[in-house]
Steps between C-alpha positions, in 0.01 A plus 500: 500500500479357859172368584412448891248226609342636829327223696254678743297384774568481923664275651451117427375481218751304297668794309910348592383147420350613159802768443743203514314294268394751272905598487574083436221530268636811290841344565454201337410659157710802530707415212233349303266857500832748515463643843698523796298483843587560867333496845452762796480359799317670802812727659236495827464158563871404717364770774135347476666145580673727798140636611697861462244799487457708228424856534515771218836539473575164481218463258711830278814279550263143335408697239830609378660211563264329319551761248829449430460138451283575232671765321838314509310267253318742244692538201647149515236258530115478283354412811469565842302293771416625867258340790585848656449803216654840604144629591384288741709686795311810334176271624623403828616843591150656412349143675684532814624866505147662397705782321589519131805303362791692491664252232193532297683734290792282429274196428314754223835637363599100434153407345585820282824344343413102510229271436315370776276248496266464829329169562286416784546172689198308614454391856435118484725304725521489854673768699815428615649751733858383528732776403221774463371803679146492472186245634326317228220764610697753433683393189133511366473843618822629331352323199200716451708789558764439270255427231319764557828730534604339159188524258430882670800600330758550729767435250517691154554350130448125583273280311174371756551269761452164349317255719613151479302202503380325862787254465785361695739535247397849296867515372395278239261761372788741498716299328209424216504887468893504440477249235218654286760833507182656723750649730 
């Protein structure tokens, strides 16, 4: 079965840099341990390098775009690794909408036929705002939202929200977690 590595937190944090080496990481013993592994990249990020607003039905269209991505992989890879999980535009639509995810639905229908694993990025590098929507003030913001939108159980059947360590390079604790068969 398909597992999916969600990498959560705003903007900034470090979640594409520690997707791609997390995926070299995986990559590099994939024949060793007996999986296959692929990445998901953010389908938002080309229009946030084109400063193109997003409203909610461009945050519908995200979301199963992204969606597709992901589900062209289940079934043929062990492992799947996104810096921009399915439910996040459920989190930015609630952020910035104020009304209740209409894709919420969609994103508990997936969780209900593949594991997902939800990890929670630590903010501890320096904001860089190149290529994103938000202010380091309010990437902070959409942080204690999105946790709090996460761990009050927006999304059904997934395991808690597993807090990384304050470190620069939390794939590594991922990766540890692959190897000991934890995930």
């Amino acid at each position: 079965m398909t597992k999916i590595i969600n990498l959560w937190a705003g903007g900034g944090v470090g979640k594409s840099t520690n997707q791609a080496r997390l995926f070299y990481m995986m990559k590099s013993i994939e024949k060793d341990h007996g999986f296959r592994v692929e990445m998901v990249r953010e389908y938002v990020k080309p229009f946030a390098w084109m400063k193109t607003p997003i409203n909610s039905a461009m945050q519908n269209h995200i979301f199963f775009s992204q969606l597709q991505l992901e589900m062209t992989l289940v079934g043929n890879v062990d492992y799947i690794i996104t810096d921009s999980p399915t439910g996040i535009s459920c989190v930015y639509h609630e952020y910035y909408v104020k009304t209740p995810a209409p894709m919420l639905r969609w994103e508990n229908l997936k969780r209900s036929t593949v594991e997902v694993f939800d990890f929670w990025c630590p903010r501890v590098k320096p904001y860089n705002q190149d290529g994103r929507y938000e202010t380091a003030e309010m990437a902070k913001d959409v942080d204690a939202f999105m946790q709090k939108y996460i761990e009050d159980g927006a999304f059904i059947g997934r395991e808690p929200l597993r807090v990384l360590k304050p470190d620069v390079n939390f794939a590594d604790e991922i990766f540890e977690l692959v190897k000991e068969k934890a995930l």
